[in-house]
Structure formats: C-alpha cells, structure tokens
C-alpha positions in Angstrom: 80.8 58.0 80.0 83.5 59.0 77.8 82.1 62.4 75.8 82.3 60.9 71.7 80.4 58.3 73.0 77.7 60.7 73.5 79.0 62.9 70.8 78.2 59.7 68.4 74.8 59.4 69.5 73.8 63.0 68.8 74.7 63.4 65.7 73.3 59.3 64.9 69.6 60.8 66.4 70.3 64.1 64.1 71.1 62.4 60.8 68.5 59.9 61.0 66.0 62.5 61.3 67.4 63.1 57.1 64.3 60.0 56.7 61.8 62.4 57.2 63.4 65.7 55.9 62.0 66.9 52.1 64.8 68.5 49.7 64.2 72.1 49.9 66.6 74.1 47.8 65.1 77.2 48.3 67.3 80.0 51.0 64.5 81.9 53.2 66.7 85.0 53.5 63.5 86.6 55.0 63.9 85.1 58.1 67.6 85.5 57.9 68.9 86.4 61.6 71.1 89.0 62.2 73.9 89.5 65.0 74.5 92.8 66.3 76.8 91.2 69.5 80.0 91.7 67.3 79.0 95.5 66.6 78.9 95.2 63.0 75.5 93.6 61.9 76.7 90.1 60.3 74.4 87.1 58.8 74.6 84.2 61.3 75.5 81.9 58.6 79.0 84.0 58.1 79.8 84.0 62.0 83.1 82.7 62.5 83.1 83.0 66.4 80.2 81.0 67.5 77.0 82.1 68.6 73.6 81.0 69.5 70.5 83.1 68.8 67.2 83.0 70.9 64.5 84.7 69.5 61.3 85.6 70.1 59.8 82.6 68.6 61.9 80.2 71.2 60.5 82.1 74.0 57.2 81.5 72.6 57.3 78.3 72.3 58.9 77.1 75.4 56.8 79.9 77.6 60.1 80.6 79.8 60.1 83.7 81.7 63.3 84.5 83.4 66.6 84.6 81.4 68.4 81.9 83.1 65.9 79.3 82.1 66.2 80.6 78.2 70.3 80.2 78.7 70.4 76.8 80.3 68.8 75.5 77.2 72.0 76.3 75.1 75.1 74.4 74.5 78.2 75.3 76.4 76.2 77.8 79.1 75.5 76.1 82.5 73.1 77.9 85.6 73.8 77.4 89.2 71.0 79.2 91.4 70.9 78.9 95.0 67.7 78.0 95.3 64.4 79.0 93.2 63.6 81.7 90.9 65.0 84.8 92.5 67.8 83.7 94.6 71.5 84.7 93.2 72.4 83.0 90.1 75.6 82.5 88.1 75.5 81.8 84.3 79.4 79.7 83.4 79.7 80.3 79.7 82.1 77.9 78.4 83.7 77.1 81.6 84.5 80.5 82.6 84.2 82.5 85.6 80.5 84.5 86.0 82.3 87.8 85.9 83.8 87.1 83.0 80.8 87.6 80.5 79.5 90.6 79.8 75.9 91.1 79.7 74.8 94.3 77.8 70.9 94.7 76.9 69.6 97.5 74.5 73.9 98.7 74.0 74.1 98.8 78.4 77.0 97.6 80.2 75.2 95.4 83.1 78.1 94.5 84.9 79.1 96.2 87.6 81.9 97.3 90.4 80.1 95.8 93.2 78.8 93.0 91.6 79.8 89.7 93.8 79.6 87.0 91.4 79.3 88.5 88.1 76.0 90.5 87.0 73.2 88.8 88.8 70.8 87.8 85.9 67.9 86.3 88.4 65.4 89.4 88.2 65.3 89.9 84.8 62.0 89.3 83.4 61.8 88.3 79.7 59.7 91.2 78.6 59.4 92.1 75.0 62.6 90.7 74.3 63.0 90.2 70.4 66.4 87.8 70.7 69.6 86.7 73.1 72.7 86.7 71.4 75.2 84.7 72.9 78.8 85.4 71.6 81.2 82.9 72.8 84.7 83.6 73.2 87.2 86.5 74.3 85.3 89.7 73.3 87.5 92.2 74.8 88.7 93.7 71.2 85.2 95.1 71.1 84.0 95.5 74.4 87.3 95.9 76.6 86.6 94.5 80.5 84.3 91.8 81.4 84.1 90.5 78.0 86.7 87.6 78.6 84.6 84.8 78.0 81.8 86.1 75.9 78.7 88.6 75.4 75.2 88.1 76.3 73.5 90.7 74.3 70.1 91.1 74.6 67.8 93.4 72.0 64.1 94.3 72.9 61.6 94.8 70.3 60.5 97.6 68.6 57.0 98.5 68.0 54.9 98.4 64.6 52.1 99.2 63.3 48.9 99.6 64.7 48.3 100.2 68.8 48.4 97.0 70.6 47.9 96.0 74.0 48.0 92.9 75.8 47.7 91.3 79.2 49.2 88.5 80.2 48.2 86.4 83.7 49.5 83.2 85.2 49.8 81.0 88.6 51.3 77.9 89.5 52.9 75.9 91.8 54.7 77.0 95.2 52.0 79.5 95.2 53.6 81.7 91.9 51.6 84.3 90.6 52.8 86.6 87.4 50.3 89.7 85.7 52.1 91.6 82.8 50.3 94.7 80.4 52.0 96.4 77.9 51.4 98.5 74.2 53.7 98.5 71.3 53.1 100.1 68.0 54.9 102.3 65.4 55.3 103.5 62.0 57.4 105.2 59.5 57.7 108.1 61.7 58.0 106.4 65.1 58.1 103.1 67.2 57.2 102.4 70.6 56.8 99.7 73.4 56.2 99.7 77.1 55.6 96.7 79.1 55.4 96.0 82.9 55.3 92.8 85.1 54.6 91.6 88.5 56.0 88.5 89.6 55.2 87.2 93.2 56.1 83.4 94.5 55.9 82.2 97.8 58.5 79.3 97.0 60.6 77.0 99.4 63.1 77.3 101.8 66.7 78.2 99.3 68.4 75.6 102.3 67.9 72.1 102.2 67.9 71.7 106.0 64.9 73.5 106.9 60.8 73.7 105.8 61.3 77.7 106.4 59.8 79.2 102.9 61.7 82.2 101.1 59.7 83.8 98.6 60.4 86.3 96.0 59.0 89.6 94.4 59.4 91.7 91.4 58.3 94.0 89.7 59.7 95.3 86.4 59.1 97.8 83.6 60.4 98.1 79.9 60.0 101.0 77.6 61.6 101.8 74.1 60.8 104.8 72.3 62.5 105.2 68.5 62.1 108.2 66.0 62.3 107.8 62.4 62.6 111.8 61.6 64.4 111.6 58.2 65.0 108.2 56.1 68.8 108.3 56.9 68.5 109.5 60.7 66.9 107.9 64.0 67.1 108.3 67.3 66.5 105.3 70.2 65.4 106.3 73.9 65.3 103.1 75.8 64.0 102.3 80.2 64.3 99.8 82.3 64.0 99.0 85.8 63.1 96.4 88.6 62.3 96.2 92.0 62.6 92.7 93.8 62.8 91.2 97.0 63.9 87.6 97.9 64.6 86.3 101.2 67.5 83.9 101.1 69.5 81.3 103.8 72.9 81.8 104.8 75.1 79.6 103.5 75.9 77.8 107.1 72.4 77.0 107.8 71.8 79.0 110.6 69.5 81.8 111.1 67.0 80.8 108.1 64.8 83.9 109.1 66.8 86.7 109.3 68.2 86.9 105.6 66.4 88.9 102.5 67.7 91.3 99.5 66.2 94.4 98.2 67.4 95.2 94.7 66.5 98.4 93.0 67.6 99.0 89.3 67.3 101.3 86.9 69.1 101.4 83.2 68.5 104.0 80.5 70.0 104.9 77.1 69.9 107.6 74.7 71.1 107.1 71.0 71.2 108.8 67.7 72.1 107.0 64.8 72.9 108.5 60.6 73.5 107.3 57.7 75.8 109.4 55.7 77.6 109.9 52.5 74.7 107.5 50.2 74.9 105.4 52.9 78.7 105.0 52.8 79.0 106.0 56.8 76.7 104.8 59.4 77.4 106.7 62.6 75.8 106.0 65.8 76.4 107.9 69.2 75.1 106.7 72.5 74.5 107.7 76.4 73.5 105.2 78.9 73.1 105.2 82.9 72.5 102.5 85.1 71.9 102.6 89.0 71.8 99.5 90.8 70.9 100.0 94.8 70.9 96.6 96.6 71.0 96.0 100.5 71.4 92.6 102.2 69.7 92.2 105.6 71.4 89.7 107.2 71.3 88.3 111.0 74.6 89.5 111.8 73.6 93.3 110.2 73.3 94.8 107.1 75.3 95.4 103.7 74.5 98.2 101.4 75.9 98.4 98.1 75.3 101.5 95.6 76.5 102.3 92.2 75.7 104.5 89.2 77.7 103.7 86.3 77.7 106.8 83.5 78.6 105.7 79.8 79.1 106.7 76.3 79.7 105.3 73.2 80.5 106.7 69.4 80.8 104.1 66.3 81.5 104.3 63.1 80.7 101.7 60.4 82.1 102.8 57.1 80.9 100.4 54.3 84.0 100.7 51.9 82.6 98.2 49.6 79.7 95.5 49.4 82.5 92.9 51.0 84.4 95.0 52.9 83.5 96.8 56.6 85.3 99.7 58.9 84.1 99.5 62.3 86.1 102.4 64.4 85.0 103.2 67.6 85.6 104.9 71.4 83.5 104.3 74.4 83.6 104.9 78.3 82.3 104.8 81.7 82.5 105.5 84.5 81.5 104.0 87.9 80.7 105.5 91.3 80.5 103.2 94.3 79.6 103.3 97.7 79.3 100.6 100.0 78.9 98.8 103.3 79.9 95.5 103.5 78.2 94.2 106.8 81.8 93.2 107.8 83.4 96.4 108.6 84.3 97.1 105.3 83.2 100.7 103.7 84.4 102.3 100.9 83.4 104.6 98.6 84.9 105.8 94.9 85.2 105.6 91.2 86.6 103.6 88.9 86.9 104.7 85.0 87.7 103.0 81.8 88.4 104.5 77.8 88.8 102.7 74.8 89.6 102.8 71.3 89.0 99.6 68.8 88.3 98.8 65.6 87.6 96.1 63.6 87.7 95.3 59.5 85.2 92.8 58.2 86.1 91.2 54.4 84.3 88.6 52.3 86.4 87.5 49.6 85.3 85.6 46.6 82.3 85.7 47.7 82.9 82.9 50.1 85.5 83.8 52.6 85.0 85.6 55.6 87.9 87.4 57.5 87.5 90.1 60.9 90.3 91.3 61.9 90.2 93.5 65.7 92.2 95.0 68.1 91.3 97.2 70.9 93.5 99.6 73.8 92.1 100.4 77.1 93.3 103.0 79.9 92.5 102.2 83.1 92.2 104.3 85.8 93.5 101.7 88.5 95.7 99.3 86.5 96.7 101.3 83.1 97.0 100.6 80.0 95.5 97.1 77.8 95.7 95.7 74.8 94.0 93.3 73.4 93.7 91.5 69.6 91.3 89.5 67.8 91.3 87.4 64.3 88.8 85.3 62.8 87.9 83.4 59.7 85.1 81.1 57.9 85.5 79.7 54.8 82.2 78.0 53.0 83.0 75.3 50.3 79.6 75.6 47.9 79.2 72.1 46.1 79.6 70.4 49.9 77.4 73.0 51.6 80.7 73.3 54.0 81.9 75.8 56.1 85.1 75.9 57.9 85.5 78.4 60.7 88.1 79.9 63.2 88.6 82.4 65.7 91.4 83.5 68.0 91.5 86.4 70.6 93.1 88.2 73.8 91.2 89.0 76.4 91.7 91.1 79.9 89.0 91.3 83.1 90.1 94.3 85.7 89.4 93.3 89.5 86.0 95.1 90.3 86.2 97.3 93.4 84.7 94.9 96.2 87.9 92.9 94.9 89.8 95.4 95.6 88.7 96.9 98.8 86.0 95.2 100.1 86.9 93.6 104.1 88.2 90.8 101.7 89.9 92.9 99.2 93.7 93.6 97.8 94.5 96.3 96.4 97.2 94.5 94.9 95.5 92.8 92.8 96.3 92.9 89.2 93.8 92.1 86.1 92.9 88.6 84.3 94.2 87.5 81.3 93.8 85.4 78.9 94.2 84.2 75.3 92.3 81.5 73.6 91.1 79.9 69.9 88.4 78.0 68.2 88.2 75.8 65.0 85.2 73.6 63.9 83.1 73.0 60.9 79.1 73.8 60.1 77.9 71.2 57.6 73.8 71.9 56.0 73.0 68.5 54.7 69.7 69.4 53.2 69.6 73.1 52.8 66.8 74.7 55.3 66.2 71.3 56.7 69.4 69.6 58.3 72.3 70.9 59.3 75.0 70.1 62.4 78.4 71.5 63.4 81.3 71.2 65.8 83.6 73.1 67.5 86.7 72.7 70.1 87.7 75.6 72.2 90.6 76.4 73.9 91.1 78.9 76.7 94.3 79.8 78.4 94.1 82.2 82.1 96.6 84.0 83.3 96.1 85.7 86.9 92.9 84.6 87.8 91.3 86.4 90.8 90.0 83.7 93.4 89.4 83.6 96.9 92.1 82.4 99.1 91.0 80.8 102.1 94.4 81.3 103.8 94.6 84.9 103.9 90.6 85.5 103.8 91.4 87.8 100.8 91.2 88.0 97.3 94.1 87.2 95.4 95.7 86.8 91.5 96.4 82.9 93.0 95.2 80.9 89.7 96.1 80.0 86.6 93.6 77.7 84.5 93.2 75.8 81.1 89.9 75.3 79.8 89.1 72.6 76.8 85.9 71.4 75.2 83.9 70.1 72.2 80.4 71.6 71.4 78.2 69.7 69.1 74.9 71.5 67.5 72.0 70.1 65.3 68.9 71.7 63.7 66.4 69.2 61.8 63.4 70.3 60.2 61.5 67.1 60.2 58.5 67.9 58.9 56.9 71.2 57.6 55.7 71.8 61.4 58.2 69.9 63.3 61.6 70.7 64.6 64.3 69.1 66.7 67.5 70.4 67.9 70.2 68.6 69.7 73.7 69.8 71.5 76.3 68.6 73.2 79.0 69.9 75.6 82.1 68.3 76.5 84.4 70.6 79.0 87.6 70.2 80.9 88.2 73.1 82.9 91.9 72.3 83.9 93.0 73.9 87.6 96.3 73.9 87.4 96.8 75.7 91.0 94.1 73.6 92.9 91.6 76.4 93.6 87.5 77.0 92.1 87.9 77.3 88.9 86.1 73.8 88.3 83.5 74.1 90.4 79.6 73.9 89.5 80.5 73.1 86.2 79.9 70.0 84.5 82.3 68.1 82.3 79.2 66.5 80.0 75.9 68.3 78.9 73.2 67.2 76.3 70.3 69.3 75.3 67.6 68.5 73.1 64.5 70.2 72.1 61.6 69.3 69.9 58.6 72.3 69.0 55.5 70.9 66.9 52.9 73.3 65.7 50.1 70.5 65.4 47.7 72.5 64.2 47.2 76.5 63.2 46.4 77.3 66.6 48.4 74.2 68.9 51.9 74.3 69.7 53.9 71.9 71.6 57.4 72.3 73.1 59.3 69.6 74.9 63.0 70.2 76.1 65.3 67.5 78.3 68.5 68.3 79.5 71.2 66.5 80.8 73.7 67.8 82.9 76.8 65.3 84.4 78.1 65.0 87.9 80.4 68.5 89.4 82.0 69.2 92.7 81.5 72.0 95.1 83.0 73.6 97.8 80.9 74.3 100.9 81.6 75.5 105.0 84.8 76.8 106.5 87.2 75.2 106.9 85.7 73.9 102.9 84.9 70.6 102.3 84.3 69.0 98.5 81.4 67.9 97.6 79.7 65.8 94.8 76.8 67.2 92.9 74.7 64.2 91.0 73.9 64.2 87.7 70.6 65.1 86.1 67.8 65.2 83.8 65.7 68.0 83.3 62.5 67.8 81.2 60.1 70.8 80.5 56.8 70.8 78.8 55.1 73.7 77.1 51.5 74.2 75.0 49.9 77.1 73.7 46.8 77.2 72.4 45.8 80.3 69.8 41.9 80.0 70.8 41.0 83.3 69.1 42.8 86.1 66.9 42.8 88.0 70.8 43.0 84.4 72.9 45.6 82.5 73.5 46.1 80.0 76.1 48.9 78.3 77.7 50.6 75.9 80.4 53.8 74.6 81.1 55.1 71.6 83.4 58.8 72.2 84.8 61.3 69.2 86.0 58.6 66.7 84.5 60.2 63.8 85.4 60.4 65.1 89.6 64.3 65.5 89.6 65.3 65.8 92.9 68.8 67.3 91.9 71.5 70.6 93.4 73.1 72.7 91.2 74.8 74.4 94.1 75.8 72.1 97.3 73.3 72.4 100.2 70.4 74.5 98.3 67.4 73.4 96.7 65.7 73.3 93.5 62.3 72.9 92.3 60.2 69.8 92.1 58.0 69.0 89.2 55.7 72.2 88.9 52.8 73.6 87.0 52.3 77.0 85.6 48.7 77.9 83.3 48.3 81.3 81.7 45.8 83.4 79.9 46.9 86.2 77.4 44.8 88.8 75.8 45.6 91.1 72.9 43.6 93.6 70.4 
C-alpha cells in the first residue's frame, strides 16, 4: 500500500465530517493551550516546529494509565515493549533512535548515563499529569544532549482551590490490580498536590515460547508544592519516585525463571521564579536531582547500575515588546555513575555538561512568526558543540492558512555504558545531525475542522550502533530519515469529536545496520470521544501500524513483524458529583501481533474502576 493512498483517504473521512460541522466563528481563547517544551510559553496555533499536546482531558477520556499507551496514540511516535506493561520499552519518535529524545518532566532531565536503550518510560504512572508535550525535531539549541530527535515534556498539575481527595481502584485481566489516593488544593497564597499508586499484575510470560508468567509491580508517588508569596514571585518544590519490579525472559529463551529488575527512582526539583522590571523580565532559577538504582538479576549473575545526576538551570525571558521575546539561558549537570555490568565490566565516574543558548521569538504584522536559536555546549569527555536552530510560520487570514517551517542542528554524546561498559569504546565520538520541516495547517471551519501536513527530513552523522563484529559499540552508521505526517481534528457535533493521523516514514540505512528496525514505514490513528449525555462518555481509538523487521539471536537473523490493528474502548460514567465509574477493553478486536520479535503482547483485556472524590 503505497502511503497517499492512505493519505487520500484520511483527509476524504476528515472533510466529509464538514456535513455535520456548524459554522462557529467564535475563537475559545480560554481553552487556548500553551507549550512550555520550547522554553518560552507559545500558543500552539503559532508553533512552527510541530507538536502534539495531550492533556488532561485525553487521559480522561481514554482511561490510559502508563505513558507509552498515551504516546502510541500520536502521529509519528511508535512503542516497542518486550512484553506487557512493565517490561523495557522504547518510544521511536519520528524514526529516531530511543536515546535520542529527551524526556524531562516537571523541568528534569530523565535521561541518563546508564541508560541502555534510551530513558525507560515503562514505570511511569500517569498521575496528576496536566499535559504531554511532544516537540518534534532537533531540540539541541535548547536542551543541548539527548534532544536530537525531540522533547517529551511532561507538566503535572497544580492544586486549586478547595481540599480534595480522591481514591481511585481498578482490576482486570491477567490478574491487574491498581489503588491510587491523592489531595490537591491551593490558593492565592499556595498550591499543592500529592498523589500515590500501586500497581500489581500477574501478566504472561514476556517470551513467546513458554507459559512461565512474569508479572510486575510498582509503586509510585507524586508531590508538588508551589508558593505564591508576592504577586510577581513564586517558588515550585516538586517529588517523585517509583519502586517496581518485573521479572522478564532473556532474550534467547532460556532460563525463563531466573530473570527480574528492581528499579528505584527518585527525582526532585527546586525552583524560584520573578517577574521583574513591570513585568519586563521573568527570571526563573532551578535545582533538580535525580537517582535512578536498578539491578538486573539474571541466571548467569547480576548487574547493578547506579547514578545520581545533579542539575541546574537559570533562564531569562525578557519580553522586549508585545511581539518580540529574549530567552537567554545556562544550565548543567552533572552525572555520577557506578556500575556492574554482569559481564565483567565495572566502572565507576562522572560525566559533566554546560551550556549557554538563547533564543529570539518575533511576530511580525501580526501574523508572522519567526524563532531564531543557537546553543554551545562543553563537554567534559568530547568538548566543545554547537548547535543552531530557525523556524518560521506564516498565517494567511482570509484562507484561515498557515504555512510553517523549521530547521535545526542537533548533537547526542555517547552515554557512559557506551563508552565503557564490557561493550564499550572509548573512542567513540558524538551523533550528529541536521534536519528541516515544512508543511501547512489549514482550519476549514474555525473551532470545528481543521487538518495539516508536514514532511520531515533528518540527516545522521556518526550514529552509535552495535557492531556485531567487534562485540562493541561503535560510530559505524550514517542514516537518512524521510516522512509525511498527516493530522485532523473535527468537531462533529457539539459533543462529538474525531481525530485522524497518518505517518509515512522511510528511515534510509545507508550502512546496513538497526537504524530501521521496529519501526514501521505506515501508521494510521484515529480516535473518536462522545460525551452522550452529562454524565456518559465514550472513547474509541484504532490504530494501525504496517509490517517492520527485527533482528534477533547471535549470529542475527531478520525477521518480519506483521502488521496490525489495535482498537481500544473506554466509558466513564459520572454517577454522582463524588462517583464516577469506569471500564475500558484493550486490543478489542484479539490482535495477536509482536512489536518486538519473539515477545508477546496482550490479548483482548478488560480493566473496571471505581473513583471517589469530595
């Protein structure tokens, strides 16, 4: 199936939906959403890099729990897991390498020097999480490493007004059991929230060639604590940690038994933020801390890996005029490691980065947007970087138009497993790459129909990939990445909504290694939410994802994933102010479908749920 054939029939199912859509004039800049990912809060209608916004709303409706299930639902993000919920997942953000996205939650660096495959986002439990932004393209200019492809930034809520608690219970299928409390509350003074989870599941076996069952457990907690002390000053204290287990199976299918993972994490930040100069200079300074413990018991021995990563942060936003923005900034960390391997290899060290950036945000004649970035990093392994970024949209009024643009460099420094691990070089040298955007956002009836399209383009330079020659790590690849992402919002009626996307990639290999792998060339996502009455709510989501390869043994051997369609149901029912009820059927349809060769995934399953609230 060639990808505008699939392209034409999205956009065909989105503009007939114009049939039922009412004229609606009227802008709701009330529930206008605002991006913090690019460090300078911006309007999502005058983003000219792309993102895509979750909110809390979405994770209502569709009841999902775990932050890989909320990211699979967007265009251009693919999940492979191997196994159920808990086992080690990878997110591919427009084709790109796991470790190349950043993940950063309440303004902390999640990524880590000993992470293997990127930040593992498996244990993190959804809990009072106001939105997801997912920024989509080379970041580095504001975030420096780990940035190349993107940002997941995720922002927790804040408290208001008057005490609530709540409690949240629900059980399911492959024996899954999940209990939450939490308070949140606040005023002009003072916000605050605090929530914590437990999450238990006996599951399946993560291997497809055994009945052996590996479960999961977690438990998590998330605080935030704001002042309020003057009108032009606050200050942000923010916690967050998790405990989990999973057993797992090798990945040679031997041994099912003898495999697990404790992870222990904890993440903190203190901030202080001012508005100075009538508001002319908002300045915000920041501290944050993150430990991350994690030891793998395997049948051959054990691997511990331990790291505490200490950073800081000082911004400046000077607002020069109503159209035009100063962001100028310096941040840093550093990261201590210590680790065991399990295959001789032990090491411990630091690693330390600084940077300087700043970026210049103009709107001209009141309907052209231009950012202009750049960024220089020291190193204390590999020097000094550079890195540049320019973007543009331009809306044309009588068509309800937008044209938009982007273009950026991008660097990702080996992490210290890489390096000198029992499979590292210390020769290795950092990523690079440079890459540039261009589509169009067309509202066809403003507030009830709008689509848009965009083609990337991603060049890599230096890629750091296994090589199964030497049994090292290695700068062996170089690889081109090209796609189309198509995106549609419809309000069909007053109380119901559809959205549709598409994803065409080509993830070009040009030295024959991974950089393909587990990622699909088509994807289609569609999602409709009805709120049938005041109190019922309906969510239906299908996903399709095409045919990949995969690599699995030793010596390797290619493999063809299937294709797939996932369908999800969700319904909530508001039974009292205090009441509400829900349930939610997973893989409706029974898939029987790998996102990772050799491990399995669930079958259709059930999940009910009871929450309570004063």
């Amino acid at each position: 199936m060639k990808y505008p054939i699939l392209l034409a029939v999205c956009t065909a199912a989105t503009l007939a939906s114009t049939q039922a859509a009412e004229l609606n004039t009227k802008t709701n800049s009330a529930n206008q959403i605002i991006v913090s990912a690019t460090r300078i809060q911006t309007p999502i209608d005058q983003m000219a890099s792309t993102v895509n916004v979750v909110t809390s709303a979405d994770l209502e409706n569709t009841k999902v729990k775990t932050l890989p299930d909320a990211l699979q639902m967007l265009p251009g993000v693919s999940v492979a897991r191997s196994g159920g919920p808990g086992q080690q997942t990878s997110v591919f953000l427009r084709g790109a390498k796991p470790q190349q996205t950043l993940v950063i939650i309440d303004g902390v660096r999640m990524n880590g020097q000993l992470d293997l495959n990127g930040y593992d986002l498996t244990h993190l439990q959804l809990l009072d999480i106001e939105r997801i932004e997912v920024l989509k393209g080379p970041q580095s200019p504001l975030y420096g490493s780990d940035a190349m492809a993107g940002v997941i930034n995720i922002v927790t809520k804040k408290g208001k007004g008057n005490p609530t608690p709540y409690l949240d219970i629900e059980g399911g299928s492959y024996h899954t059991y999940r209990a939450a409390t939490g308070v949140s509350g606040g005023d002009d003074f003072g916000n605050y929230s605090a929530s914590i989870s437990h999450y238990e599941r006996e599951g399946q076996s993560t291997r497809d060639n055994n009945s052996e069952k590996d479960g999961t457990k977690n438990t998590s907690v998330s605080s935030r604590l704001g002042l309020t002390p003057t009108d032009t000053t606050e200050l942000n204290l923010i916690l967050r940690y998790i405990d989990a287990t999973s057993d797992y199976d090798d990945g040679f299918g031997t041994a099912h038994d003898a495999f697990s993972s404790d992870v222990e994490q904890l993440v903190t930040r203190a901030e202080g933020k001012a508005l100075l100069f009538d508001d002319a200079w908002e300045t915000t300074v920041g501290a944050s801390y993150l430990m991350l413990d994690r030891m793998e018991h395997m049948a051959f021995g054990d691997a511990k890996y331990d790291a505490d990563t200490l950073s800081a942060d000082w911004l400046n936003t000077f607002f020069i005029h109503d159209n035009h923005t100063l962001l100028a900034g310096i941040d840093g960390y550093r990261d201590d490691y210590d680790y065991d391997d399990g295959f001789g290899g032990m090491r411990d060290g630091d690693l330390n980065n600084h940077g300087l950036f700043t970026s210049y945000q103009a709107r001209l004649l009141d309907a052209w947007m231009v950012t202009l970035g750049g960024r220089y990093d020291n190193h204390s392994e590999f020097g000094d970087a550079t890195t540049y970024q320019a973007s543009t949209a331009y809306r044309i009024a009588p068509t309800r138009t937008t044209l938009k643009g982007s273009w950026g460099t991008a660097f990702k420094a080996p992490t210290s497993y890489q390096l000198f691990s029992s499979f590292g070089n210390p020769n290795l040298q950092p990523e690079t790459s440079e890459g540039w955007e261009a589509g169009f956002n067309q509202q066809i009836i403003t507030n009830r129909l709008d689509a848009g399209i965009v083609y990337f383009h991603t060049d890599y330079e230096d890629l750091i990939d296994y090589d199964f020659t030497t049994s090292t790590y290695g700068n062996i690849a170089e690889a081109t990445t090209d796609g189309v992402e198509f995106y549609s919002t419809a309000k069909l009626l007053e109380d119901l909504q559809l959205r549709v996307g598409y994803t065409y990639l080509d993830n070009d290999d040009q030295t024959g290694n991974t950089f393909h792998l587990r990622r699909p060339q088509h994807a289609v996502d569609a999602e409709v939410n009805y709120a049938a009455t005041k109190k019922l709510n309906l969510n239906l989501y299908a996903g399709y994802v095409g045919s990949r390869e995969d690599v699995a043994g030793f010596p390797p051997v290619t493999y063809k994933l299937d294709a797939y369609t996932l369908v999800n149901f969700a319904v909530r029912y508001q039974a009292t102010r205090n009441l509400q009820l829900y349930g939610r059927i997973d893989n409706l349809l029974n898939e029987d479908y790998q996102t990772i060769y050799g491990y399995n995934t669930d079958n259709i399953a059930a999940y009910v749920g009871i929450k309570l609230s004063m």
